[in-house]
C-alpha positions as CSV (number, residue, x, y, z in Angstrom):
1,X,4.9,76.5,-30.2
2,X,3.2,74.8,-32.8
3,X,3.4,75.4,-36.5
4,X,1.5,72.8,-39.1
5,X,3.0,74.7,-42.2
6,X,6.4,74.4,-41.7
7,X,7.9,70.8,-42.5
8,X,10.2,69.4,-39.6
9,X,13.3,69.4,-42.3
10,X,13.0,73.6,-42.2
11,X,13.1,73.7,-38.6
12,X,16.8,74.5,-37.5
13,X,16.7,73.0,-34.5
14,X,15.5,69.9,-35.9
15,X,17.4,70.0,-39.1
16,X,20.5,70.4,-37.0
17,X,20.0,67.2,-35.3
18,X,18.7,65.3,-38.0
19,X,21.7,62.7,-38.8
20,X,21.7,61.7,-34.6
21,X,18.0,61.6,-34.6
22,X,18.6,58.8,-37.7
23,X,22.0,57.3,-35.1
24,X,18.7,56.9,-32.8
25,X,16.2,55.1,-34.9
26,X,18.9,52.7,-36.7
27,X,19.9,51.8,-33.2
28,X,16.3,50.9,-32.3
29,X,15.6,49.2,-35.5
30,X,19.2,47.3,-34.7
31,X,17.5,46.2,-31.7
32,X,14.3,44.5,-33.0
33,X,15.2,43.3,-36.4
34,X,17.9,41.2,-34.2
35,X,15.5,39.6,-31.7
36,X,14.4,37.6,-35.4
37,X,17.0,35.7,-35.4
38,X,19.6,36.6,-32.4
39,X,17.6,33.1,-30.7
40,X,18.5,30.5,-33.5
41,X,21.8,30.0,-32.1
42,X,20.5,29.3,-28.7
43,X,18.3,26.9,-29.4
44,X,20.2,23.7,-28.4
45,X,20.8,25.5,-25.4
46,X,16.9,26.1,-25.0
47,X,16.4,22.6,-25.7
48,X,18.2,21.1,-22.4
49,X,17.3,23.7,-20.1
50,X,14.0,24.1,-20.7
51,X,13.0,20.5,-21.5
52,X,11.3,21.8,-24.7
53,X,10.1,20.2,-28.0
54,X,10.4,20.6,-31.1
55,X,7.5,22.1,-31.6
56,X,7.8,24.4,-28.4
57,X,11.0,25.5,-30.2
58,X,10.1,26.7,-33.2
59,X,7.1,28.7,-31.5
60,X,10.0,30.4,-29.3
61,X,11.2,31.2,-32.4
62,X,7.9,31.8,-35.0
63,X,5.7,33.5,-32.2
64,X,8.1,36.8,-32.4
65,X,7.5,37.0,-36.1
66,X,3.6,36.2,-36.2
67,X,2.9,38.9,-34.4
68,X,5.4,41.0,-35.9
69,X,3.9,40.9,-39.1
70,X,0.1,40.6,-38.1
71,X,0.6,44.4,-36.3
72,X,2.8,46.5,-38.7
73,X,0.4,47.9,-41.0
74,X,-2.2,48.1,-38.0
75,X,0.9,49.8,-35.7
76,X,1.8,51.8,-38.7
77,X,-1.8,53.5,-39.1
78,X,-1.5,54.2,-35.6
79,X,1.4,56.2,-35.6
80,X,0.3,57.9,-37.9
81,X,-2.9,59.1,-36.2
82,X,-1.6,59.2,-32.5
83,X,1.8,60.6,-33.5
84,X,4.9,58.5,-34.5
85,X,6.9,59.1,-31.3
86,X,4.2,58.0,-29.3
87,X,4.4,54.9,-31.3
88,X,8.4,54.2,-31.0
89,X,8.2,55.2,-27.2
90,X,5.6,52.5,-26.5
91,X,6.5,49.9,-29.1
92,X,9.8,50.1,-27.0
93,X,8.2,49.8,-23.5
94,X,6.3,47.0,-24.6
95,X,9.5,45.5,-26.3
96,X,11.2,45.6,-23.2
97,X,8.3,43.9,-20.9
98,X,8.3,41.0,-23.4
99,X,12.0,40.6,-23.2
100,X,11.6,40.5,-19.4
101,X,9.0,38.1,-19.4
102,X,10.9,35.5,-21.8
103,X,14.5,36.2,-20.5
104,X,13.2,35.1,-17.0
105,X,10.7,32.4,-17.9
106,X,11.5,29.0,-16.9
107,X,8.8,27.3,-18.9
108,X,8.7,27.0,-23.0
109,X,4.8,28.9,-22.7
110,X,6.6,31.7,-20.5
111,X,9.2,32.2,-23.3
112,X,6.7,31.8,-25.9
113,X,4.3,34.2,-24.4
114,X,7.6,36.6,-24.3
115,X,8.9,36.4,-27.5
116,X,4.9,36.7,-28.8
117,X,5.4,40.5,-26.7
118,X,8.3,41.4,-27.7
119,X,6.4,41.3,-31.4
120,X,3.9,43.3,-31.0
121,X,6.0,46.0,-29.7
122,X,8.5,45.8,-32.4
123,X,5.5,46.1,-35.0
124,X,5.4,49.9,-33.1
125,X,9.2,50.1,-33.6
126,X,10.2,49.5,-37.1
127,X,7.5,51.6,-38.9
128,X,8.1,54.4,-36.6
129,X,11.3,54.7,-37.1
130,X,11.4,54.8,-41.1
131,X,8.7,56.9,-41.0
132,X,10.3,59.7,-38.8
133,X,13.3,59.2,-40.8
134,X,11.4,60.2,-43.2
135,X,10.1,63.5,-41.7
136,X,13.3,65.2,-40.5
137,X,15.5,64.7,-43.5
138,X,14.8,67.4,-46.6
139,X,14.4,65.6,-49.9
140,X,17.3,65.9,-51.6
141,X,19.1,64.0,-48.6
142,X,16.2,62.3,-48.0
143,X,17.7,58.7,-50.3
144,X,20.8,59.0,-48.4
145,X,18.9,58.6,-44.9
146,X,16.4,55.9,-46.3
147,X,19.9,53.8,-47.6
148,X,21.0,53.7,-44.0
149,X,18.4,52.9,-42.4
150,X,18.0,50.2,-44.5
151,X,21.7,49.2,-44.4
152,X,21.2,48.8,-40.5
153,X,17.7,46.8,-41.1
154,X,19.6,44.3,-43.2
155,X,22.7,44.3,-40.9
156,X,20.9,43.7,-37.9
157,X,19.5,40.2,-38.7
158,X,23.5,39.5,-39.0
159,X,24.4,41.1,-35.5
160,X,21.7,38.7,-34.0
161,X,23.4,35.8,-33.8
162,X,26.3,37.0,-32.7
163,X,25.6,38.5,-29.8
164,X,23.3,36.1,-28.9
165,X,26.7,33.3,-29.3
166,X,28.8,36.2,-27.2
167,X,26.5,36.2,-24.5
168,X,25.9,32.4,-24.5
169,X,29.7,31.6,-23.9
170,X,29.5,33.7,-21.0
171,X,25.8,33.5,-19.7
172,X,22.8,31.4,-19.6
173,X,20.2,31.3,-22.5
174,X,17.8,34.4,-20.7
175,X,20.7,36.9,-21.6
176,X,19.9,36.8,-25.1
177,X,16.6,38.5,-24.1
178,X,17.4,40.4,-21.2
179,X,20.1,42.2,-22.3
180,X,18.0,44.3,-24.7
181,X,16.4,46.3,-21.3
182,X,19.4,48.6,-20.8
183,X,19.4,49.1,-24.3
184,X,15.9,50.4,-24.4
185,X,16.2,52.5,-21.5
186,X,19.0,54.4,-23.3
187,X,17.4,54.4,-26.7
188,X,14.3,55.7,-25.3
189,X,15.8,58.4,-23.7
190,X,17.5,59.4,-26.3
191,X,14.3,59.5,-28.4
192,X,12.7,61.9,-26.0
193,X,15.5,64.1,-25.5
194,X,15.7,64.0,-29.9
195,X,13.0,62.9,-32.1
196,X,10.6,65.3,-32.8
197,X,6.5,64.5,-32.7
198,X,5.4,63.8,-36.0
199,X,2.0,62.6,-37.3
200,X,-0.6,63.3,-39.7
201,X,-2.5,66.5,-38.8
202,X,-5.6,65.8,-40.9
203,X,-6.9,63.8,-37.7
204,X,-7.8,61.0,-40.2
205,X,-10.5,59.3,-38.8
206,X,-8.9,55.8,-38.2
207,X,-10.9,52.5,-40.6
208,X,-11.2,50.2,-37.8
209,X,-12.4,47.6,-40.3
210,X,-9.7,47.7,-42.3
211,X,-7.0,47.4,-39.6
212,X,-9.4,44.6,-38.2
213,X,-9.4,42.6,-41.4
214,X,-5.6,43.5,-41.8
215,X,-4.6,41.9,-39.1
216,X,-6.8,38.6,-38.9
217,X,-5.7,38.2,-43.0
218,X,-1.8,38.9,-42.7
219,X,-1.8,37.1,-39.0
220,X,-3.5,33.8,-40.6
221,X,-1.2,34.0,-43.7
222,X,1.9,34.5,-42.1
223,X,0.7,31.2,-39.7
224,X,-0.2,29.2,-42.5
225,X,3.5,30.2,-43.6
226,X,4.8,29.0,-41.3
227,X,3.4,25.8,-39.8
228,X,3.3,24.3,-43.4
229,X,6.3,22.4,-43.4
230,X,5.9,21.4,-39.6
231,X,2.6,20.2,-39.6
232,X,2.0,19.9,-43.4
233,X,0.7,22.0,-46.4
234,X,-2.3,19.5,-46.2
235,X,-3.0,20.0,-42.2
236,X,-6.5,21.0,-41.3
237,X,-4.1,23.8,-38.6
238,X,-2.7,25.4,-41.9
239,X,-5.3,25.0,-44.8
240,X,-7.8,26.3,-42.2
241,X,-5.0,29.4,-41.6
242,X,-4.8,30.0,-45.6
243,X,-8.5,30.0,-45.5
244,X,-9.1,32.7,-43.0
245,X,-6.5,34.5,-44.6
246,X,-7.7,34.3,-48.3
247,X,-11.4,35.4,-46.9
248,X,-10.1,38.7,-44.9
249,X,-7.2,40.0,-47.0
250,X,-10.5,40.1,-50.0
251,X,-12.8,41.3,-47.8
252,X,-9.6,44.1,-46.9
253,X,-9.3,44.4,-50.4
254,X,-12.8,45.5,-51.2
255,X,-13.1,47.5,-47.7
256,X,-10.0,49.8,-48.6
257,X,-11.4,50.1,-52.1
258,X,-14.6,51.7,-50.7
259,X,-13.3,53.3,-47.2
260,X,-13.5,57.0,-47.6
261,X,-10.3,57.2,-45.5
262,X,-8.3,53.7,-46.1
263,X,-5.5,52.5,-43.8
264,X,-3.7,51.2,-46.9
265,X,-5.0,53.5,-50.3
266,X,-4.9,50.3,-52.9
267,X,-3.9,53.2,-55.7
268,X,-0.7,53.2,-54.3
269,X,-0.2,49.3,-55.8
270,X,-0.7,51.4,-59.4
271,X,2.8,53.1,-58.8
272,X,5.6,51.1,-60.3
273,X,7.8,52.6,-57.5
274,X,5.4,50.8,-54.9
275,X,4.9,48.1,-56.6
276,X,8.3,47.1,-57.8
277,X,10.2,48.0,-54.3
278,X,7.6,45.9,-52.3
279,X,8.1,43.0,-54.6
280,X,12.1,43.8,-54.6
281,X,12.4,43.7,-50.6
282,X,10.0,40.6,-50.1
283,X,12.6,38.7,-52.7
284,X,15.7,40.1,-50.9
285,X,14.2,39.2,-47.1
286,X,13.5,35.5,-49.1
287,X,17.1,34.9,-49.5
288,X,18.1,37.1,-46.5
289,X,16.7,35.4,-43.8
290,X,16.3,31.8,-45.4
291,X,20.4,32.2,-45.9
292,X,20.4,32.9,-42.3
293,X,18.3,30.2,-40.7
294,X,19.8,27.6,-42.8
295,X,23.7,28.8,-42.5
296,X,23.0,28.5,-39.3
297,X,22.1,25.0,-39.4
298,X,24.9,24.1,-41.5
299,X,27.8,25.9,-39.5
300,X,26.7,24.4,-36.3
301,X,25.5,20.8,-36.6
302,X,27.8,19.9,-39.8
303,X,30.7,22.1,-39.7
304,X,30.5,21.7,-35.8
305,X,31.0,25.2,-34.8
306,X,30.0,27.4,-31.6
307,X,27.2,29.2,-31.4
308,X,29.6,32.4,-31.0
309,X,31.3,31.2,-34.3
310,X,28.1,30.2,-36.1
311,X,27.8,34.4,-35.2
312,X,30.4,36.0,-35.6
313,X,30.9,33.9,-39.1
314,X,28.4,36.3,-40.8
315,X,29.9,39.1,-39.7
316,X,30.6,40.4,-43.3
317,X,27.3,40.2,-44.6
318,X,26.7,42.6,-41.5
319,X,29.7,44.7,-42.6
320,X,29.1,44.5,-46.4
321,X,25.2,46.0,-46.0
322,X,26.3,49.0,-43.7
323,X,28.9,49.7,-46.7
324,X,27.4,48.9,-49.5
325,X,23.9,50.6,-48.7
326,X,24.3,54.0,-48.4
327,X,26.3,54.2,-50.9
328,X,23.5,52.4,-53.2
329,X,21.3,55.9,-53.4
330,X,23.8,58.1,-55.4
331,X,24.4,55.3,-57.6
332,X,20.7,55.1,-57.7
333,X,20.7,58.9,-58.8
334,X,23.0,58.3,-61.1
335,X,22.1,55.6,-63.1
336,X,18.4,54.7,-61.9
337,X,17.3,52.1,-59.1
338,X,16.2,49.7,-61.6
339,X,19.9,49.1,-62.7
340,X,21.2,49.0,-59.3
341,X,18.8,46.7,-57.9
342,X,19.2,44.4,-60.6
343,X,23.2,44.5,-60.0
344,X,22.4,43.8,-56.7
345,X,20.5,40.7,-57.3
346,X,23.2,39.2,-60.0
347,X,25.4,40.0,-56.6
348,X,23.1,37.9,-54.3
349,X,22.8,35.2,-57.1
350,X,26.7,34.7,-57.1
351,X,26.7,34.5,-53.3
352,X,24.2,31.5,-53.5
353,X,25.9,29.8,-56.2
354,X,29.4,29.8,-54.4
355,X,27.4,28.3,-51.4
356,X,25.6,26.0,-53.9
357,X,29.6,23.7,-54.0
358,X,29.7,23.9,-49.9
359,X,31.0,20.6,-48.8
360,X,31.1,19.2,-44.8
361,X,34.2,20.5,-44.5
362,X,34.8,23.5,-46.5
363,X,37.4,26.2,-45.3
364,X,36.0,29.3,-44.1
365,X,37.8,31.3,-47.2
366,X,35.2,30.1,-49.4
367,X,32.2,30.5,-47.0
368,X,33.5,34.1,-46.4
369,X,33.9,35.1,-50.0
370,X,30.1,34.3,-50.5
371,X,29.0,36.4,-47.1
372,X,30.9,38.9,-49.0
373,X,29.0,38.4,-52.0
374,X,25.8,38.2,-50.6
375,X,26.4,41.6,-47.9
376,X,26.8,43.5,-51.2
377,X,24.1,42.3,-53.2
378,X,21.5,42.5,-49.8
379,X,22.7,46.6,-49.4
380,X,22.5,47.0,-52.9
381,X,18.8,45.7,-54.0
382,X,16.9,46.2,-50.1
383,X,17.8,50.4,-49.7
384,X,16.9,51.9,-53.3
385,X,13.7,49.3,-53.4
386,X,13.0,51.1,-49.8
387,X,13.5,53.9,-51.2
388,X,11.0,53.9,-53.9
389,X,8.3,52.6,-51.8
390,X,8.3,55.5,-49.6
391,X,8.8,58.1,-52.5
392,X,5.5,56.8,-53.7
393,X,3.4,57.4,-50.3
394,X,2.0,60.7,-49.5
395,X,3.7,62.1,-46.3
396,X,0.9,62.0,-43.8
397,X,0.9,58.4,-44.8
398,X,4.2,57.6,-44.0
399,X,3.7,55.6,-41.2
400,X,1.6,52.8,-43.1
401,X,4.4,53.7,-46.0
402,X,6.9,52.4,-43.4
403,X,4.5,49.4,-42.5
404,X,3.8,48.0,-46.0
405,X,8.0,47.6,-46.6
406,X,8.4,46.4,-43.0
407,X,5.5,43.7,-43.9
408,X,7.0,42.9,-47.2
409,X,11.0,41.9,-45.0
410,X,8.8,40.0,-42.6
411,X,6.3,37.9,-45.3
412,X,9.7,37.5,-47.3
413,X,11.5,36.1,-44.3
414,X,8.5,33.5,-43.5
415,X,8.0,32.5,-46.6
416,X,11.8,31.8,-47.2
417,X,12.4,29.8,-43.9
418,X,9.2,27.6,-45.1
419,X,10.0,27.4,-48.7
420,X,13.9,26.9,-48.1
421,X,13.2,24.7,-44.7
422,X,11.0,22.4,-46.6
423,X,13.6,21.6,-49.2
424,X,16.3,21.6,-47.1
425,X,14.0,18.7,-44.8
426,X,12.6,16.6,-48.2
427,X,16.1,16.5,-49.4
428,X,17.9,15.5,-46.3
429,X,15.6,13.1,-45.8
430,X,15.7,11.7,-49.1
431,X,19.5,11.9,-49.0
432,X,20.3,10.0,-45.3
433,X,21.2,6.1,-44.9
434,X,20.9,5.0,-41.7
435,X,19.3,1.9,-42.0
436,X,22.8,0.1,-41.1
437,X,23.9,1.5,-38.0
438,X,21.3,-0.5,-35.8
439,X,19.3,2.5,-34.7
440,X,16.1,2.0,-32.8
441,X,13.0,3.4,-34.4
442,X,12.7,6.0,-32.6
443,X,16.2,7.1,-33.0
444,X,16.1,6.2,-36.8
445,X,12.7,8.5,-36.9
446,X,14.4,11.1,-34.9
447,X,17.5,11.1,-36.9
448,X,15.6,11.5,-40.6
449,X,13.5,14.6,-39.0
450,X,16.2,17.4,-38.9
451,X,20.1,17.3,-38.9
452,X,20.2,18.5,-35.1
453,X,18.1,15.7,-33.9
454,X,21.2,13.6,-35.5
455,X,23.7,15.6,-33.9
456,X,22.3,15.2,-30.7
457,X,21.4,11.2,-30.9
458,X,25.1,10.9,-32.1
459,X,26.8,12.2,-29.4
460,X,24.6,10.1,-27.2
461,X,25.8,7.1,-28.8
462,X,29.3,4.6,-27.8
463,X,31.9,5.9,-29.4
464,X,30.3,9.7,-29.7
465,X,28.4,8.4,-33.4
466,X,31.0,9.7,-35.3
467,X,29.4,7.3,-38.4
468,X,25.9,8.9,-38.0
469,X,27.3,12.3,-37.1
470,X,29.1,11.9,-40.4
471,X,26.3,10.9,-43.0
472,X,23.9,13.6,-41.5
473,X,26.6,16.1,-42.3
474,X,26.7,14.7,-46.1
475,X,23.0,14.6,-46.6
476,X,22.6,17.8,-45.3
477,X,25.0,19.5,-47.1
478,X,23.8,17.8,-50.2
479,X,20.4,19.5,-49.7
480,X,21.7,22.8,-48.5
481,X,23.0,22.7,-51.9
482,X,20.0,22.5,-53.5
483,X,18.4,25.5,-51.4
484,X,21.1,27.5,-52.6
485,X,21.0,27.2,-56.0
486,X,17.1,27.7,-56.1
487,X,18.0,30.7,-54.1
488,X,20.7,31.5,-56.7
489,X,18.0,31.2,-59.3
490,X,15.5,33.0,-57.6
491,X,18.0,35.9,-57.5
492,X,19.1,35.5,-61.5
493,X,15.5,35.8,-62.5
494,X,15.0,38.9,-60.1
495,X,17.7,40.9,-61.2
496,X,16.7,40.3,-64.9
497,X,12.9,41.0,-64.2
498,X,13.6,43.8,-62.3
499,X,15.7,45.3,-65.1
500,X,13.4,45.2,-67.6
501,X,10.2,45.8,-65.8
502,X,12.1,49.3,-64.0
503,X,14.2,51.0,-66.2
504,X,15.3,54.7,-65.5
505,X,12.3,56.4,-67.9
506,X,9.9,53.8,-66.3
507,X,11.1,54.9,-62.8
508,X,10.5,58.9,-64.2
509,X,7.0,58.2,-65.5
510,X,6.0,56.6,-62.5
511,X,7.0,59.3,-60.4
512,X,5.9,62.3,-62.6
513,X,2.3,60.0,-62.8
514,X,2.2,59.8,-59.0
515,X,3.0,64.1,-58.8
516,X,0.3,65.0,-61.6
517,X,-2.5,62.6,-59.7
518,X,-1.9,64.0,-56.6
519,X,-3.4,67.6,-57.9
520,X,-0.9,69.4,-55.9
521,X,0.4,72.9,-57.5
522,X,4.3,71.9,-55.8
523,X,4.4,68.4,-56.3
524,X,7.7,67.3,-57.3
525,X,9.0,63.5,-58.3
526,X,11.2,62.1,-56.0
527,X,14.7,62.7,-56.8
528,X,15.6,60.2,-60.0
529,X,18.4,59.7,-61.5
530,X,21.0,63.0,-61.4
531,X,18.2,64.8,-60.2
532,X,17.0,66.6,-56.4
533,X,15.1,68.2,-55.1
534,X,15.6,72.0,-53.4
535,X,15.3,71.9,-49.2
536,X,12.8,74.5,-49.7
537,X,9.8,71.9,-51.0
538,X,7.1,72.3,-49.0
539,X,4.4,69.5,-47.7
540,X,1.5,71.0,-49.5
541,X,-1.3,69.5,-48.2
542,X,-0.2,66.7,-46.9
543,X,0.4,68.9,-43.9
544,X,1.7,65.7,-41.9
545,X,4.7,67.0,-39.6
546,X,3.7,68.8,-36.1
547,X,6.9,70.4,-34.1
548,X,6.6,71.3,-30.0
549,X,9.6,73.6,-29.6
């Protein structure tokens, strides 16, 4: 049976199931947003038993997210058009054959090529989930839902790295992959036995050029992001990779301005809602994931601690996000997302500056108190700017709703491990003095390229190299300062931007501007603050959700 008019949320059977259906897809979100960055704390590990570079490394680790990125909008459109179970079901499969492929591999290309599959079919998984989400959860509860999700999209960049350390006290590197197999057997049973089919019934033709020049532009900028501080801002590689990406992200632009039936409608950019929650998550996933990378840095190779402590350390930034962001939607009701985000970014800002007086060896109590810090302010700001972006996207669009935030966390991450990572390495080099401990040159060179490279020449050394163990650990420390309070600064200025740019009656008029240009008789805003909307608003025609009882 198969009724277009009827919205999944109306359906009892559906609306019955609705809050395991969302158990479902914040368990497969769980799954990928870990894989970018469960690795980092294996990669020492990689390092001796793979033979592998330095270079080869950070590919293990950037090839997951290049592709990521490049395919969510283009994976988004797709689930829209094919049908957004469709979409999670495969992403999943091919998530899983990537996983095999790397966990097994015994070469750095094998793990490379992996990891680079894994990506892609994550860039099915995140949008698909969010956007289903979506679908099955009436209005009024539809906040709460979006909060979670996001709470679990935030916390599962924390629950990376530590079962990644878990499994590498027990196992070899190859589990950190591999064990995500059963898990997708289970989740994707689960999905068939729950979620619902769901896609946009208009049959939208799909604007093949668009997804084409989407994915060359966003693939090339997200490279460019990323090999800049390895090969160079300057290097033919990346000014060649901002090149491509400049020519095809205009030519996308004028494409979707003159498509009859865009992948991405430009007008939604003119909502502040849009506008302001895509710029509020790429900040947030800034400071998220450069926190992340470089913590984990600092806990391992100054403080000297396990890969499974370097993990489990973070564990209430984790904790803190599943609280603190579902919660973040009433008080977004209540006193407007604007104000709330902008808490959460003073919250973010404190974290950074209590990292900002991190010494060698610092207590854990401190460290803690800014995870703490830092949980809060990442639940609060990431779910209501979520939030917003997909109260401003028509329904049959939600898919490439889903894909623009899920682009905005993954450009925000790149650029803050480049931004961050290139501070972090022209400090630290500026900062260490070894010219004294009769290094050869290669080892001095070695040494002055990253903190790990000096952890590892130490311990080769008579004596372990407690001397040069020691002044790495100061000079990194002194610039993992510095990244922190730029990220503390970043923050400040985002929570007092935000608050003045989305205030409560700028939030309202943006939403009651997006209602009346829709020309829809039962358009209603999204629910604002102390406002919601009744279980019995329709789709109109948007006419996006299909049901096979």
């Amino acid at each position: 049976m198969t009724d277009n008019s009827i919205p999944l949320y109306e359906i009892p059977e559906i609306h019955e199931r609705r809050w395991w259906i969302l158990g479902v897809m914040a368990a497969s979100l769980t799954v990928v947003v870990m894989s970018v960055s469960g690795l980092n704390v294996a990669l020492p590990t990689l390092q001796e038993s793979l033979d592998a570079s330095n270079s080869a490394l950070q590919w293990i680790i950037d090839s997951y997210a290049l592709v990521f990125a490049g395919l969510l909008l283009t994976a988004g459109a797709l689930g829209d058009r094919f049908g957004r179970r469709n979409a999670l079901l495969f992403g999943l499969a091919v998530f899983a054959v990537g996983a095999t492929v790397g966990g097994l591999g015994s070469t750095p290309a094998q793990v490379i090529a992996g990891r680079a599959t894994m990506g892609a079919g994550a860039a099915f998984v995140m949008p698909a989930t969010l956007s289903l989400v979506v679908t099955v959860f009436p209005p009024k509860e539809r906040r709460r839902a979006i909060a979670i999700w996001a709470g679990f999209a935030g916390a599962g960049a924390a629950i990376g790295p530590i079962v990644s350390g878990a499994l590498l006290e027990w196992f070899w590197w190859g589990a950190a992959l591999l064990v995500n197999i059963p898990i997708v057997i289970v989740l994707a049973g689960s999905i068939a036995v729950l979620a619902p089919r769901s896609r946009d019934t208009h049959n939208t033709p799909l604007d093949l050029p668009g997804t084409a020049l989407s994915l060359v532009g966003i693939t090339a900028l997200v490279f460019g992001i990323i090999e800049g501080p390895n090969l160079g801002w300057s290097s033919p590689e990346v000014l060649v990779g901002f090149a491509v990406a400049a020519v095809t992200l205009v030519g996308f632009v004028v494409r979707e301005r003159h498509a009859r039936h865009p992948m991405l409608p430009l007008e939604l950019f003119a909502d502040r809602r849009f506008s302001v929650g895509s710029g509020v998550v790429t900040v947030t996933f800034f400071a998220m994931i450069g926190f992340f990378f470089l913590n984990t840095l600092y806990l391992q190779f100054v403080r000297g601690d396990s890969p499974l402590f370097a993990g489990l350390a973070a564990v209430p930034v984790a904790i803190m996000q599943v609280l603190v962001a579902p919660r973040s939607s009433s008080l977004s009701e209540r006193f407007g997302s604007g104000p709330v985000i902008a808490v959460g970014f003073t919250f973010i800002s404190s974290g950074f500056a209590v990292l900002a007086f991190a010494a060698p060896s610092w207590p854990y109590l401190p460290l803690g108190a800014a995870y703490v810090l830092l949980g809060t302010g990442m639940g609060i700001t990431a779910a209501p700017a979520t939030g917003n972006i997909m109260s401003a996207v028509p329904d049959a669009k939600a898919g490439v709703g889903s894909a623009v935030n899920d682009t905005t966390r993954e450009f925000g991450g790149a650029l803050g491990i480049a931004v961050l990572g290139s501070i972090i390495a022209s400090a630290y080099q500026a900062n260490l003095r070894i010219d004294d401990l009769g290094l050869g040159p290669e080892q001095a060179a070695a040494a002055k390229d990253s903190v790990g490279a000096a952890s590892q020449i130490a311990r080769s050394l008579p004596g372990g190299g407690a001397e040069l163990a020691d002044r790495a650990g100061v000079a990194f420390t002194g610039a993992f300062n510095i990244a922190n309070t730029i990220s503390a600064l970043l923050a400040l200025t985002a929570a007092v931007t935000v608050a003045f740019v989305f205030s409560p009656s700028k939030e309202r008029s943006a939403a009651h501007a997006a209602a009346a240009s829709r020309h829809a008789p039962d358009a209603e805003p999204a629910p604002l603050v102390g406002q919601s909307i009744p279980s019995a608003h329709r789709t109109g025609p948007t006419g996006d959700h299909v049901w096979d009882g």
